[in-house]
N, CA, C and O atoms as a GROMACS GRO file, in nm:
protein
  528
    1UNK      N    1   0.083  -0.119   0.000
    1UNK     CA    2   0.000   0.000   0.000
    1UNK      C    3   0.087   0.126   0.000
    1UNK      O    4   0.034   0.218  -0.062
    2UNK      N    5   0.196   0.152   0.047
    2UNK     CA    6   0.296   0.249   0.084
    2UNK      C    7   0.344   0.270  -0.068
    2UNK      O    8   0.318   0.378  -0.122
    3UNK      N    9   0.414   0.169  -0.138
    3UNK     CA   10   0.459   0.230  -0.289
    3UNK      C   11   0.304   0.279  -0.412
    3UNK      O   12   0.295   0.327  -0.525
    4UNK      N   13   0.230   0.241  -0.330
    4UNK     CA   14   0.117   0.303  -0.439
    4UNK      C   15   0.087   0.451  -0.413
    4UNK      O   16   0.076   0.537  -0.500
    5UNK      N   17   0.070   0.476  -0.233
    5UNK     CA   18   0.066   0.601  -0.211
    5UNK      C   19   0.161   0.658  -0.236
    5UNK      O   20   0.108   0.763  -0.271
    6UNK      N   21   0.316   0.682  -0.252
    6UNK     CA   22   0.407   0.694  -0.311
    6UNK      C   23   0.412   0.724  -0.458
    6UNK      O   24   0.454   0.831  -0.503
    7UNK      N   25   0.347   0.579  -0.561
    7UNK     CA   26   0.320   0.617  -0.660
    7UNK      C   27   0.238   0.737  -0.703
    7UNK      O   28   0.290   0.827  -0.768
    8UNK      N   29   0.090   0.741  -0.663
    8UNK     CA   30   0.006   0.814  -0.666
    8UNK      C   31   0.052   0.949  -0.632
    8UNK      O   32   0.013   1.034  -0.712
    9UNK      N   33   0.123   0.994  -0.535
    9UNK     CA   34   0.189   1.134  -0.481
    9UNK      C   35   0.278   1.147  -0.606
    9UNK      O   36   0.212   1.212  -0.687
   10UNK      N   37   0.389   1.118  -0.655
   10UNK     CA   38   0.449   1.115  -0.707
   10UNK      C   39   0.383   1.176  -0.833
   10UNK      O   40   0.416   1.287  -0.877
   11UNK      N   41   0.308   1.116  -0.877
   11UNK     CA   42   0.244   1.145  -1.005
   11UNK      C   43   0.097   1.293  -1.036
   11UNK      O   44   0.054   1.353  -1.135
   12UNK      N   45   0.071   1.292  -0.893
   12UNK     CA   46   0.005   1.416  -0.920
   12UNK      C   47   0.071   1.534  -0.883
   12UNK      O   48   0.036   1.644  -0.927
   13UNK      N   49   0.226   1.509  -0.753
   13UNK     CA   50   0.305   1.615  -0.810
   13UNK      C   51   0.333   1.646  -0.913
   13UNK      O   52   0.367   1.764  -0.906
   14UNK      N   53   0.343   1.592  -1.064
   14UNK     CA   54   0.414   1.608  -1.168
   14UNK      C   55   0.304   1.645  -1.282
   14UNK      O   56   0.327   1.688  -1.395
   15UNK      N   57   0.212   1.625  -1.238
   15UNK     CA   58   0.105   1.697  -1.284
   15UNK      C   59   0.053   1.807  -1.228
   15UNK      O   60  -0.041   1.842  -1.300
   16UNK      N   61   0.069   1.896  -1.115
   16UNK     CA   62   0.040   2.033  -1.042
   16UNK      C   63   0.174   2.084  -1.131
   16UNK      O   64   0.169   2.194  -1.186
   17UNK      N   65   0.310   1.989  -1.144
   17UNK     CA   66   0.376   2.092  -1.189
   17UNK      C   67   0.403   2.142  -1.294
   17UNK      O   68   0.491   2.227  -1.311
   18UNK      N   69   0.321   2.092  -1.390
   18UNK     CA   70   0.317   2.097  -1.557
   18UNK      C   71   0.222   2.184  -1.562
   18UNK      O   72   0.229   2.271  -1.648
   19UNK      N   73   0.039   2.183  -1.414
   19UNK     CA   74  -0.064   2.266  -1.441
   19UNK      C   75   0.027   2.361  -1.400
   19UNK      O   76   0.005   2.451  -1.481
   20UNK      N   77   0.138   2.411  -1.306
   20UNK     CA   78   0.187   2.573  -1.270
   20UNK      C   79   0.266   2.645  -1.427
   20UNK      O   80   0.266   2.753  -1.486
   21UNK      N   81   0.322   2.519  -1.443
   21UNK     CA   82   0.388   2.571  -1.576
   21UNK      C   83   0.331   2.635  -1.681
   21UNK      O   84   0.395   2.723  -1.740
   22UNK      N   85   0.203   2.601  -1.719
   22UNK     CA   86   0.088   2.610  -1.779
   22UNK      C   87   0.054   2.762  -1.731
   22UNK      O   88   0.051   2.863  -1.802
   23UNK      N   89   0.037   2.756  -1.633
   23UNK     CA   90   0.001   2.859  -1.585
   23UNK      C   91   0.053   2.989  -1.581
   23UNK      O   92  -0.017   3.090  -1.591
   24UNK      N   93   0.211   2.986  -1.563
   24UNK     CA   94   0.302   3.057  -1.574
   24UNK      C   95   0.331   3.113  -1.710
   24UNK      O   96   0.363   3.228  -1.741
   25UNK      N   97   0.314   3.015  -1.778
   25UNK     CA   98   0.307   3.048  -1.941
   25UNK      C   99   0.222   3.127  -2.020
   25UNK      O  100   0.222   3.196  -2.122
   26UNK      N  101   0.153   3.089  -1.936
   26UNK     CA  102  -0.029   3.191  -1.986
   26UNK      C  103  -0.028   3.321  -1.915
   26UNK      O  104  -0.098   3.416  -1.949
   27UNK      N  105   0.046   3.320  -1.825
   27UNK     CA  106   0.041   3.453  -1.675
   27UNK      C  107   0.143   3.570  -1.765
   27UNK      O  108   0.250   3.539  -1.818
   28UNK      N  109   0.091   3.686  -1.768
   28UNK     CA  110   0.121   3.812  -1.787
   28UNK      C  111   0.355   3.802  -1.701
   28UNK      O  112   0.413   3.753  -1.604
   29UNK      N  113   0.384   3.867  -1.800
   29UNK     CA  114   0.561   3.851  -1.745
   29UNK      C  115   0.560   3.903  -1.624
   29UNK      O  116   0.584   3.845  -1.518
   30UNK      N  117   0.518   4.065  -1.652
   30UNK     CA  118   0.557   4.131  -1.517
   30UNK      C  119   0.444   4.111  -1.400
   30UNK      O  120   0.456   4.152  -1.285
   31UNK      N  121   0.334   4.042  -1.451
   31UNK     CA  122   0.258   4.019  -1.303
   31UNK      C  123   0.200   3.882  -1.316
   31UNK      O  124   0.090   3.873  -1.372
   32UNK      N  125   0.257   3.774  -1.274
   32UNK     CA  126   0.247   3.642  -1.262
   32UNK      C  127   0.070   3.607  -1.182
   32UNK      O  128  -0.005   3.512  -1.205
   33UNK      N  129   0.055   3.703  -1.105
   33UNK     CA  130  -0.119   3.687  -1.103
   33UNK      C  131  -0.221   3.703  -1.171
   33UNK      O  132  -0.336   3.662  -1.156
   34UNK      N  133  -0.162   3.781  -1.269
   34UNK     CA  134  -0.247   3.805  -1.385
   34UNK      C  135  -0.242   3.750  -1.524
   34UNK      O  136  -0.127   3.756  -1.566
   35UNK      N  137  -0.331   3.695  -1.615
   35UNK     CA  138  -0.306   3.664  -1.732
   35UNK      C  139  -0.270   3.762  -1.852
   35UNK      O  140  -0.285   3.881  -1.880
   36UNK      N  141  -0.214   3.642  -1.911
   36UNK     CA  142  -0.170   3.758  -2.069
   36UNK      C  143  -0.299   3.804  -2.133
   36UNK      O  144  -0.394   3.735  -2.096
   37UNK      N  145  -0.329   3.890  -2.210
   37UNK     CA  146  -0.407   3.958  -2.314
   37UNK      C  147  -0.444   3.796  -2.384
   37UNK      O  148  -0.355   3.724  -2.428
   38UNK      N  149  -0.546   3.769  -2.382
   38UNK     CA  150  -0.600   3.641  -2.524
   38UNK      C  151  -0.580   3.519  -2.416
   38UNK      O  152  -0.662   3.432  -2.442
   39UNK      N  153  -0.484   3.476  -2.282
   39UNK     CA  154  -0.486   3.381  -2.279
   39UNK      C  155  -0.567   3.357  -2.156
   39UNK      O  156  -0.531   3.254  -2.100
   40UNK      N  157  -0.650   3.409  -2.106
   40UNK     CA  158  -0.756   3.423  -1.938
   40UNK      C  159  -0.810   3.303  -1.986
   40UNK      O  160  -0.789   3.254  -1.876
   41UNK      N  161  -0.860   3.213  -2.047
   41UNK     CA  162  -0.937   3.062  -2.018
   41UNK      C  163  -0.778   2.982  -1.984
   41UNK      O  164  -0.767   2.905  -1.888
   42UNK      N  165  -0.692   3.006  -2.054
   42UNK     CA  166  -0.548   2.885  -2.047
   42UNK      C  167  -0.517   2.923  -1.895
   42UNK      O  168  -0.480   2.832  -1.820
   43UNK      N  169  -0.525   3.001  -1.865
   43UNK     CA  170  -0.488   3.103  -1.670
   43UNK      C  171  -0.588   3.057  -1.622
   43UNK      O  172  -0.567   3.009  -1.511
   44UNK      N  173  -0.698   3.048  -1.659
   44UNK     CA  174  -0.792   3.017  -1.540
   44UNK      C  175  -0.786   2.848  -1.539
   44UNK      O  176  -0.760   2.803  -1.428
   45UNK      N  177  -0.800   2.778  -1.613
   45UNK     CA  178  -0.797   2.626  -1.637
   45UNK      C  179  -0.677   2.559  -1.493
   45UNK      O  180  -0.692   2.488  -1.394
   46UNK      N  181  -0.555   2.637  -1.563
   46UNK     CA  182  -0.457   2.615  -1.529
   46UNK      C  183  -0.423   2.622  -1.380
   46UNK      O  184  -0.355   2.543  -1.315
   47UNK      N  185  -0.489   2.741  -1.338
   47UNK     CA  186  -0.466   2.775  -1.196
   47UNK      C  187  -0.595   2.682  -1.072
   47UNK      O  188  -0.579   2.666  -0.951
   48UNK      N  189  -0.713   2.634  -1.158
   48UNK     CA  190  -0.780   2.551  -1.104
   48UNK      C  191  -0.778   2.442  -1.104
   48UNK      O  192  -0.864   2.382  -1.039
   49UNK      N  193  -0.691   2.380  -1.168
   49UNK     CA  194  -0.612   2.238  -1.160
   49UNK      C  195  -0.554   2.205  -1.105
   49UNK      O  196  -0.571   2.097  -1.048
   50UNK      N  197  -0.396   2.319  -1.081
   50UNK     CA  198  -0.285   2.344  -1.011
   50UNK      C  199  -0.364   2.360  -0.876
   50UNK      O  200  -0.316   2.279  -0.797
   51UNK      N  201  -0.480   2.442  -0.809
   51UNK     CA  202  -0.531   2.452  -0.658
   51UNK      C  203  -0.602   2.308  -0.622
   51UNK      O  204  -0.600   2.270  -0.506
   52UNK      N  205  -0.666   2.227  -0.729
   52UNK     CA  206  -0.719   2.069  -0.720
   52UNK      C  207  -0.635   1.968  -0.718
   52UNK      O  208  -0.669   1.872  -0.649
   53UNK      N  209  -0.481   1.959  -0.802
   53UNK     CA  210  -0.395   1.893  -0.789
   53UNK      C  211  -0.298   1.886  -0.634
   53UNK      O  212  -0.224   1.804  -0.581
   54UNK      N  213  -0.349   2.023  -0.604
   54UNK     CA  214  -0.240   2.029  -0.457
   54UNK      C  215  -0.298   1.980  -0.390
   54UNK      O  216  -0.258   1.867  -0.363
   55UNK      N  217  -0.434   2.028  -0.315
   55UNK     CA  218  -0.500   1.969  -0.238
   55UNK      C  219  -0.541   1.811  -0.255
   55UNK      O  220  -0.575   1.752  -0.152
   56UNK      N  221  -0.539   1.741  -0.379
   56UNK     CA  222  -0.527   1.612  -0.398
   56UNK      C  223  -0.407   1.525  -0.325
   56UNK      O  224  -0.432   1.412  -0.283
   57UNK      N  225  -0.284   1.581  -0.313
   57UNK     CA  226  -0.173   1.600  -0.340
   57UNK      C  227  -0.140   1.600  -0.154
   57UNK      O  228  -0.056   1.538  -0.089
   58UNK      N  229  -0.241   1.694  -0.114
   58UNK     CA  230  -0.210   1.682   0.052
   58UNK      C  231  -0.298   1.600   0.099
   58UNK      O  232  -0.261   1.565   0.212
   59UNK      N  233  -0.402   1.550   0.068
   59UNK     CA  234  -0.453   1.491   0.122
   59UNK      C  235  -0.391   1.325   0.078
   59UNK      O  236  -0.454   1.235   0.134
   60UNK      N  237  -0.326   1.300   0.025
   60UNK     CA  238  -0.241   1.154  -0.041
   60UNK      C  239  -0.133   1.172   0.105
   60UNK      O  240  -0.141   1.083   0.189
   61UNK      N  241  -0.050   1.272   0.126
   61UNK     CA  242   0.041   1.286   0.194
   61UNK      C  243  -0.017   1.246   0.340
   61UNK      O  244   0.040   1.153   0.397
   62UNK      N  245  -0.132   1.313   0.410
   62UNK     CA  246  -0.208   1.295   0.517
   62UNK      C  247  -0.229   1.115   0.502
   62UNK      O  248  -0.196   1.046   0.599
   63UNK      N  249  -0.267   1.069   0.416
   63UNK     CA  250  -0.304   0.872   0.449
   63UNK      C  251  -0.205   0.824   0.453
   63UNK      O  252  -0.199   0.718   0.514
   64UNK      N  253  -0.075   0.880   0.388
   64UNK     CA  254   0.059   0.803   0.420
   64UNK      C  255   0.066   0.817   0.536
   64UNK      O  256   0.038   0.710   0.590
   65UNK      N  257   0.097   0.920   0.630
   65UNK     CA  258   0.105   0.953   0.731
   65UNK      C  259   0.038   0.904   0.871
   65UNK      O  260   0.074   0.896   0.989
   66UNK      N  261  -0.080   0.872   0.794
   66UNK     CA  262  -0.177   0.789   0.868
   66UNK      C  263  -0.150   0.638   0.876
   66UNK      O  264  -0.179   0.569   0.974
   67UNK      N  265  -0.092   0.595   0.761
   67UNK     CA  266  -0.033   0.476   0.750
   67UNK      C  267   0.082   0.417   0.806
   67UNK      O  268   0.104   0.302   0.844
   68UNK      N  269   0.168   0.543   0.801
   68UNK     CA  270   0.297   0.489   0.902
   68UNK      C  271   0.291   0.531   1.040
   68UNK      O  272   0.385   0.501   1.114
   69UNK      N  273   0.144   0.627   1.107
   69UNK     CA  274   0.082   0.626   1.255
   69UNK      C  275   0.024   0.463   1.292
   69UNK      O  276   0.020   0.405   1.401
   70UNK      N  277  -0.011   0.425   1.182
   70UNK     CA  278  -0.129   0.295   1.225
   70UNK      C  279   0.001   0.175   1.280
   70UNK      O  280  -0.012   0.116   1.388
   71UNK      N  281   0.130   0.152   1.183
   71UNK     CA  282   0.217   0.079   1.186
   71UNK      C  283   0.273   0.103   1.352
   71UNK      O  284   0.252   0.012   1.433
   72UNK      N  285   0.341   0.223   1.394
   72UNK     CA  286   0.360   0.262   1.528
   72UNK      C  287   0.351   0.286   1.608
   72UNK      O  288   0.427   0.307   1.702
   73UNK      N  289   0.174   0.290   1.579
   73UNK     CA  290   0.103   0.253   1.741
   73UNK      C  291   0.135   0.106   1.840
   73UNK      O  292   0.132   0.087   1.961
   74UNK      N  293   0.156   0.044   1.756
   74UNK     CA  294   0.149  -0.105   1.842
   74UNK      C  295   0.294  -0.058   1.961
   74UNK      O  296   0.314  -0.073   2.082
   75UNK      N  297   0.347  -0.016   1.879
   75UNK     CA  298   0.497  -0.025   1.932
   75UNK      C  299   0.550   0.113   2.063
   75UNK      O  300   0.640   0.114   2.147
   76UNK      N  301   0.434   0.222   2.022
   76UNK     CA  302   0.435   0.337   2.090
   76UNK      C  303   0.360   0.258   2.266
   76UNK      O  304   0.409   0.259   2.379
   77UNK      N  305   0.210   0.193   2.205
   77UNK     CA  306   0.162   0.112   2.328
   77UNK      C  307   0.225   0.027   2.423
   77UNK      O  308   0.191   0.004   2.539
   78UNK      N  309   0.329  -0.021   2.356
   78UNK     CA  310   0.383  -0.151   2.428
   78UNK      C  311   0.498  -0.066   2.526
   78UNK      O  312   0.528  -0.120   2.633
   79UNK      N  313   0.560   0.058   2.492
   79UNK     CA  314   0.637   0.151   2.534
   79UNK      C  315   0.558   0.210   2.669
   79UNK      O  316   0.600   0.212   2.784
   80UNK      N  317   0.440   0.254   2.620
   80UNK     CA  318   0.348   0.304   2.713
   80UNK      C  319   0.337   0.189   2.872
   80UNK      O  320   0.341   0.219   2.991
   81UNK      N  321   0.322   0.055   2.805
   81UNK     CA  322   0.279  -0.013   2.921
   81UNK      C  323   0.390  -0.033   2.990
   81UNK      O  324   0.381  -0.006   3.110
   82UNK      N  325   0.492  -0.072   2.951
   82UNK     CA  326   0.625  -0.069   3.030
   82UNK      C  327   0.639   0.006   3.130
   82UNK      O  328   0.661  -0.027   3.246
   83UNK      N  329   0.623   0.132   3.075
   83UNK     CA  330   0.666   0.285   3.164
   83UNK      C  331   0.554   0.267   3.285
   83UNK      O  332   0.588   0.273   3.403
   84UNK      N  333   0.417   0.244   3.242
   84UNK     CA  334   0.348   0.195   3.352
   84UNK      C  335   0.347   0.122   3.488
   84UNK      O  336   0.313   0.141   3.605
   85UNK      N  337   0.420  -0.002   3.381
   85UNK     CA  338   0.466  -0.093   3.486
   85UNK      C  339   0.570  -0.112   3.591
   85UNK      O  340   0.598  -0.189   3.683
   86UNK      N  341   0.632   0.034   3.509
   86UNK     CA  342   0.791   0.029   3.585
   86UNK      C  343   0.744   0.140   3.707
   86UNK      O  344   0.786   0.143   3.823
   87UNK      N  345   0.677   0.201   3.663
   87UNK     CA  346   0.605   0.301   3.794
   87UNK      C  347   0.526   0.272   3.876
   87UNK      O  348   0.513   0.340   3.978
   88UNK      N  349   0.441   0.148   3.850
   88UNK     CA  350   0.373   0.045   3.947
   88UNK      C  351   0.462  -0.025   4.065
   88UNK      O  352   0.445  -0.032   4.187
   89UNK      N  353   0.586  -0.085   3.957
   89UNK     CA  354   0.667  -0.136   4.083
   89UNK      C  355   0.764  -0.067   4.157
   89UNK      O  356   0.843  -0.120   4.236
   90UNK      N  357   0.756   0.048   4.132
   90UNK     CA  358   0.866   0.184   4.193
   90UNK      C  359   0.737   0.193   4.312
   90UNK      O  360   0.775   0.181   4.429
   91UNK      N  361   0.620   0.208   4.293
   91UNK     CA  362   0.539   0.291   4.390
   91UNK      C  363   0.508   0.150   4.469
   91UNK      O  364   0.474   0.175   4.584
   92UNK      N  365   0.510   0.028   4.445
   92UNK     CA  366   0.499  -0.084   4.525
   92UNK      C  367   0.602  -0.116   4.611
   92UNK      O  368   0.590  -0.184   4.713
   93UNK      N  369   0.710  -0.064   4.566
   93UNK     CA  370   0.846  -0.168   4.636
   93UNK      C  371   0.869  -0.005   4.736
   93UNK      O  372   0.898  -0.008   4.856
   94UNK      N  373   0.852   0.104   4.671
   94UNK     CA  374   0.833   0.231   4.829
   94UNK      C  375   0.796   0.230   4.899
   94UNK      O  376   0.838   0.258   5.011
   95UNK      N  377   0.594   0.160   4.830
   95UNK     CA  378   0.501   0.153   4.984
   95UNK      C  379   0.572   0.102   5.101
   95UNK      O  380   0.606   0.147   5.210
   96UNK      N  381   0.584  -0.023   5.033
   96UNK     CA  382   0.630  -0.121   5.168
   96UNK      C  383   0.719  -0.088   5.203
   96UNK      O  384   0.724  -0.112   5.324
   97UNK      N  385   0.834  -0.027   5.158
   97UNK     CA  386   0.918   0.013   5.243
   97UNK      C  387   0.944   0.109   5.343
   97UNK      O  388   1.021   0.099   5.438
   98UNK      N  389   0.835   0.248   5.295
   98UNK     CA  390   0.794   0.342   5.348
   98UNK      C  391   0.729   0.297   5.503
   98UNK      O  392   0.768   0.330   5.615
   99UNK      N  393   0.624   0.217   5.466
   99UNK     CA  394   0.544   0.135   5.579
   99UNK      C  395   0.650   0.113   5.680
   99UNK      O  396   0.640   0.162   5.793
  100UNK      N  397   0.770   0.029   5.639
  100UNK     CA  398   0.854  -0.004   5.744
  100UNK      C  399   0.918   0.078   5.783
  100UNK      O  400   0.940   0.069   5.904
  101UNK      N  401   0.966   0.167   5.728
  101UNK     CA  402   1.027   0.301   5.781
  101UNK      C  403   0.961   0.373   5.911
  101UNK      O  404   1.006   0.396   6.023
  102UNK      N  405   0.820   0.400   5.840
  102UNK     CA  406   0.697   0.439   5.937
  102UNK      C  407   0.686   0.355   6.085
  102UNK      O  408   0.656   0.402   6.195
  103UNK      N  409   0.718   0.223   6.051
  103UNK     CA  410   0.667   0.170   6.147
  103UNK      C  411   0.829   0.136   6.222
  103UNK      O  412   0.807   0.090   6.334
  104UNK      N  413   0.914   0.140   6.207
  104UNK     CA  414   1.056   0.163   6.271
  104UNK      C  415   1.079   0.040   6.270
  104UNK      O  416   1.084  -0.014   6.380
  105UNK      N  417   1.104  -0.054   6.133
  105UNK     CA  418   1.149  -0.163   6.115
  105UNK      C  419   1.310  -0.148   6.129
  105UNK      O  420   1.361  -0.040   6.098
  106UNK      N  421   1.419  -0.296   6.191
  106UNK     CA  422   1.523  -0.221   6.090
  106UNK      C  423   1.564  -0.249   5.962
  106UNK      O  424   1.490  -0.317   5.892
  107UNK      N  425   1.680  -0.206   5.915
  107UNK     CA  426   1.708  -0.206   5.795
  107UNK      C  427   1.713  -0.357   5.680
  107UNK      O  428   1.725  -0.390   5.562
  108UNK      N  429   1.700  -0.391   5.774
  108UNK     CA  430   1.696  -0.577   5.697
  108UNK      C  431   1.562  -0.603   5.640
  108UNK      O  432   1.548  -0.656   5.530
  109UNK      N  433   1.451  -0.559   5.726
  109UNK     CA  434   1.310  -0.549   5.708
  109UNK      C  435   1.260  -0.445   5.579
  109UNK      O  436   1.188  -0.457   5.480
  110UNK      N  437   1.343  -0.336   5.640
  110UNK     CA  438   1.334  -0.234   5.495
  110UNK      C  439   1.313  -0.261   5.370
  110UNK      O  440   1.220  -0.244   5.291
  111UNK      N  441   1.485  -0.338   5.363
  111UNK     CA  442   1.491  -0.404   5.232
  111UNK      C  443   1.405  -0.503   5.140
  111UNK      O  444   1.346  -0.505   5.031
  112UNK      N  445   1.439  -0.600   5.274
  112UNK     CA  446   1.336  -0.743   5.264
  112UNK      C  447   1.201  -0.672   5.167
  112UNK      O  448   1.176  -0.719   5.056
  113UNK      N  449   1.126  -0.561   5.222
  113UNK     CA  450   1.001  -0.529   5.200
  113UNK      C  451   1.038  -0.461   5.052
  113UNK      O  452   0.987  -0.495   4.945
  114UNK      N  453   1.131  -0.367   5.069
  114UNK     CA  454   1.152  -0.348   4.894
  114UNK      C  455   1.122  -0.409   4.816
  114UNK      O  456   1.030  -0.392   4.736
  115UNK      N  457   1.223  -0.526   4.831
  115UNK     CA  458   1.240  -0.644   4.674
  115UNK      C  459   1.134  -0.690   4.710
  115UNK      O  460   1.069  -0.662   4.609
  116UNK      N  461   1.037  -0.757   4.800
  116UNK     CA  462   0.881  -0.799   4.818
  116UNK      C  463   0.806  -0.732   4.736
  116UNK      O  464   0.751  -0.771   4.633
  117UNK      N  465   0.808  -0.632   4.783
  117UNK     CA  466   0.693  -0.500   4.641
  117UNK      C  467   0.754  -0.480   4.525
  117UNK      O  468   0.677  -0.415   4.456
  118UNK      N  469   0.876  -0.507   4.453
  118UNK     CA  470   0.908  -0.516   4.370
  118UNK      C  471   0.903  -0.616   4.302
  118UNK      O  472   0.928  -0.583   4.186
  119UNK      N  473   0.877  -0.767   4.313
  119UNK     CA  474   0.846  -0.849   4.312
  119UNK      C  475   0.719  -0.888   4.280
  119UNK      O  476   0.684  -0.947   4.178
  120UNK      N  477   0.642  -0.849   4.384
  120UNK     CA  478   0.499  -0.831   4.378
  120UNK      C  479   0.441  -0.753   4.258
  120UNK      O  480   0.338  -0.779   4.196
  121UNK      N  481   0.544  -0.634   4.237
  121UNK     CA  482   0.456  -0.558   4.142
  121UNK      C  483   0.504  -0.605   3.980
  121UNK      O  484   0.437  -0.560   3.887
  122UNK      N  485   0.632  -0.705   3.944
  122UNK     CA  486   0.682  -0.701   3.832
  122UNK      C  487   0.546  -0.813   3.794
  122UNK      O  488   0.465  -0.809   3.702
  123UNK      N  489   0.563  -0.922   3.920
  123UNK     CA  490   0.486  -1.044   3.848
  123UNK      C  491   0.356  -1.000   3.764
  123UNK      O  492   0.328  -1.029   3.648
  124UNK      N  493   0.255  -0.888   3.895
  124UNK     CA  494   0.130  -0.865   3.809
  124UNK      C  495   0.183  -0.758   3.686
  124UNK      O  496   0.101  -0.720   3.603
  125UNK      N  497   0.270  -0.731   3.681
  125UNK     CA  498   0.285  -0.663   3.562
  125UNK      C  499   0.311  -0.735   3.407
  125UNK      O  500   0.286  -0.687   3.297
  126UNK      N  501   0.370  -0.865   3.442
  126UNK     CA  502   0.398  -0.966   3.388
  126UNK      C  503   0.295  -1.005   3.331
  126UNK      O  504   0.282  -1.030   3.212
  127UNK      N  505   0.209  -1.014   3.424
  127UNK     CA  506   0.059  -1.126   3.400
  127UNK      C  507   0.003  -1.048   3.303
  127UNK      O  508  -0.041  -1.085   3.194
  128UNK      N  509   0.008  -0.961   3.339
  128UNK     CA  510  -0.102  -0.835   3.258
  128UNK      C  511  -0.057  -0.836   3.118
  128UNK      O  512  -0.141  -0.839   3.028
  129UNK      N  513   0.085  -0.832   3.091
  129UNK     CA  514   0.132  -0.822   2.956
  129UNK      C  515   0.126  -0.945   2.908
  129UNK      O  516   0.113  -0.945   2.786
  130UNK      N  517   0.132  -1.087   2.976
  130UNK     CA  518   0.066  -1.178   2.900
  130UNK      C  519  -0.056  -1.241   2.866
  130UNK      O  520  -0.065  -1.350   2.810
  131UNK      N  521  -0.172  -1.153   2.911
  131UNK     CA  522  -0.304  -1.115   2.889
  131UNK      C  523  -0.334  -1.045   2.774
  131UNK      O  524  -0.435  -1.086   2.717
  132UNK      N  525  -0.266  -0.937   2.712
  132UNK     CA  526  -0.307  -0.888   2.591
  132UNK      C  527  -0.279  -0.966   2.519
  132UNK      O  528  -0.304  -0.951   2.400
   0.00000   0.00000   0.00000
């Protein structure tokens, strides 16, 4: 699908740029907005092709774009859940340790309770990612 939208862009650029040429050709020297004397249908044709070809032209560019969003979502999500998960088990393996702090454990207990909530929080994080 990508080398067709490719194709397709490709080819109505090269046609906006033959309608500007057109256009340019027909357009008065010293004022390019205006047409020559005799040629106002070749200027007007020209310049309404060239404004239909572009906008054809951006909107081809917008579905590519859309196309290589659709491809990098999966991969943006899976990024997303990580970061989740890694902040689940940061705020799990604190609680408990916090708790023991609070509660004037000593430092063996501290720990102990760390890697416990860290532990605790990788597995369900685990589970979860082998659920989708």
């Amino acid at each position: 699908m990508k080398a067709e939208l490719k194709r397709a862009a490709d080819l109505i650029a090269f046609r906006r740029c033959e309608a500007l040429a057109r256009k340019r050709l027909s357009g008065d020297p010293r004022n390019p907005f205006r047409p020559r004397y005799g040629a106002e249908m070749t200027f007007a044709t020209a310049s309404q092709e060239a404004e239909t070809l572009g906008y054809i032209l951006k909107l081809l560019e917008k579905e590519a774009a859309r196309e290589c969003m659709k491809r990098a979502l999966p991969t943006l999500d899976a990024i997303l859940d990580f970061l989740i998960g890694l902040g689940l088990m940061a705020l799990g393996g604190l609680g408990l340790a916090a708790a023991c702090v609070v509660a004037g454990a000593p430092d063996g207990f501290t720990r102990a309770a760390a890697l416990l909530g860290l532990g605790f929080m990788a597995a369900v994080n685990l589970h979860r990612q082998k659920r989708k």
